[in-house]
TORGU-49916 format. One record per residue (C-alpha): residue number from 1; residue in three letters; x, z, y. Coordinates in steps of 0.02 Angstrom, whole numbers. Each point is the difference from the previous one (the first is absolute). Layout:
# TORGU-49916
+-----+-----+--------+--------+--------+
|   k |   r |      X |      Z |      Y |
+-----+-----+--------+--------+--------+
| NUM | ALA |      X |      Z |      Y |
...
+-----+-----+--------+--------+--------+
//
This chain:
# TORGU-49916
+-----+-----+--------+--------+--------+
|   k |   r |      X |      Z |      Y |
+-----+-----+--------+--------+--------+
|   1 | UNK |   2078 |   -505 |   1199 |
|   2 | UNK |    -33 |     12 |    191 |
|   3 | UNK |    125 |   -120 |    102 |
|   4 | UNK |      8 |     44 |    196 |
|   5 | UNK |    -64 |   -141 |    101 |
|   6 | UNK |    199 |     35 |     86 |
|   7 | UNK |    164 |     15 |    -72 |
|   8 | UNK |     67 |    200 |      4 |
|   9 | UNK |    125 |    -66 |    128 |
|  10 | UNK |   -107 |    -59 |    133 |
|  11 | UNK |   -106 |    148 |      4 |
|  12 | UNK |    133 |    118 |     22 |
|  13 | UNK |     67 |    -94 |    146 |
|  14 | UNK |   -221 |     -6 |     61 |
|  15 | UNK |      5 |    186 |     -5 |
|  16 | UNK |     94 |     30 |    143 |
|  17 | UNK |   -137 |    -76 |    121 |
|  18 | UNK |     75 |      2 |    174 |
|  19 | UNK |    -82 |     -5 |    118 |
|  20 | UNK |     39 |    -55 |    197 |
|  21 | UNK |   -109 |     33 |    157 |
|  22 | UNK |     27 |    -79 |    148 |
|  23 | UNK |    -90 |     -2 |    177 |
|  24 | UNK |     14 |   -158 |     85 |
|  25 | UNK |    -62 |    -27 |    181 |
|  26 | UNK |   -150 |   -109 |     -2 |
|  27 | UNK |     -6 |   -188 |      7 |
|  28 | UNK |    126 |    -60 |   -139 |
|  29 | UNK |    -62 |   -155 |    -73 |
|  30 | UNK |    -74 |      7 |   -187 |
|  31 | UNK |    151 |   -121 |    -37 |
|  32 | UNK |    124 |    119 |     75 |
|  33 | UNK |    -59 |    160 |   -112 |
|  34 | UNK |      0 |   -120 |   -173 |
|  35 | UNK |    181 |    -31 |     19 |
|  36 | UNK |     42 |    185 |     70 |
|  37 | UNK |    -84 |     75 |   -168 |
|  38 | UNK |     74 |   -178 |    -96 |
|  39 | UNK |    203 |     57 |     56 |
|  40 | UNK |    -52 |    167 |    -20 |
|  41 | UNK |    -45 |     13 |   -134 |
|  42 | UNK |    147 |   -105 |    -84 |
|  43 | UNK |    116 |    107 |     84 |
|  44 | UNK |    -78 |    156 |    -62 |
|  45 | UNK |      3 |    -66 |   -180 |
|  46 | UNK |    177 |    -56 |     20 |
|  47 | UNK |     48 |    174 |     51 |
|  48 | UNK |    -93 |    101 |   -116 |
|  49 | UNK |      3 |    -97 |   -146 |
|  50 | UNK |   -201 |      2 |    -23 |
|  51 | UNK |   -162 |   -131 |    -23 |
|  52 | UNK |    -64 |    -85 |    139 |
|  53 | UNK |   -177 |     78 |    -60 |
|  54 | UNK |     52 |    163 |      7 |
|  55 | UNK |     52 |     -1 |    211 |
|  56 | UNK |   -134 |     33 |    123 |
|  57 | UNK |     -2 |     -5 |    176 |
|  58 | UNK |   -118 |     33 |    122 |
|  59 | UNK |    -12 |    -45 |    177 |
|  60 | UNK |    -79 |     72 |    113 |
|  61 | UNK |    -39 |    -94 |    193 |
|  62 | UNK |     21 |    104 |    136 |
|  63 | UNK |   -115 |    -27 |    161 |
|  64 | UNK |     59 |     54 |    170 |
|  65 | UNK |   -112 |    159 |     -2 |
|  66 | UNK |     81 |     63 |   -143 |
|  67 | UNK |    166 |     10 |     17 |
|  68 | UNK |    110 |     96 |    126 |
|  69 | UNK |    182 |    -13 |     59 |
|  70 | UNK |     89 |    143 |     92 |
|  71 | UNK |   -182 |     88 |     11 |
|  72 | UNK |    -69 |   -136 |     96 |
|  73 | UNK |   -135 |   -128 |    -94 |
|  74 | UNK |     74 |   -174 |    -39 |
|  75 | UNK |   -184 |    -45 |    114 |
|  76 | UNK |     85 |     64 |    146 |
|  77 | UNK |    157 |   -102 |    -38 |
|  78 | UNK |    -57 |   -181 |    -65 |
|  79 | UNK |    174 |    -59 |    -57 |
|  80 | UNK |     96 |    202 |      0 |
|  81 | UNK |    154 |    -87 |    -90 |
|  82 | UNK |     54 |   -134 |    136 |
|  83 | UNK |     47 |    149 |    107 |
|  84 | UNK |    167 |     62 |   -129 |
|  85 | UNK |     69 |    134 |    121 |
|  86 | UNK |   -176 |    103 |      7 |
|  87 | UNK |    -19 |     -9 |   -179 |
|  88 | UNK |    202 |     69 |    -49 |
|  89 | UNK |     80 |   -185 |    -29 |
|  90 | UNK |    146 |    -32 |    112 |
|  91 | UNK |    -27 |   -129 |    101 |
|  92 | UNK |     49 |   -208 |    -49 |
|  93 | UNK |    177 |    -36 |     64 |
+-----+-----+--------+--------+--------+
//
């Protein structure tokens, strides 16, 4: 008789594969993204009751040229998000 390699429970919960994509701005550190997909990960399975195996995520770096912020390329604007009030944040009390 044929035995799965995985108990019936665990593959239920590895069927629901989510999966997460996030764009990041270029120049996190290789250490940084390990514990970003580490916590995510947990949190994910924590939430959604499913196997570690079965969550992807994918992460995509994004380079000044292409990305764009109120129609104007990040390029033109090397750090956009310092300025709060141009980009609809109210300003720091």
């Amino acid at each position: 008789m044929y035995r799965p390699p995985y108990p019936a429970a665990w593959l239920r919960r590895l069927v629901l594969l989510p999966t997460i994509e996030i764009d990041l701005k270029r120049g996190r550190t290789t250490e940084q993204k390990r514990t970003l997909v580490r916590d995510l990960t947990a949190t994910v399975c924590s939430v959604l009751g499913v196997h570690p195996a079965g969550v992807r995520i994918i992460l995509r770096e994004l380079t000044p040229e292409h990305y764009a912020v109120g129609g104007e390329l990040w390029l033109d604007h090397p750090e956009p998000f310092r300025d709060n009030i141009r980009y609809g944040s109210p300003p720091a009390t």
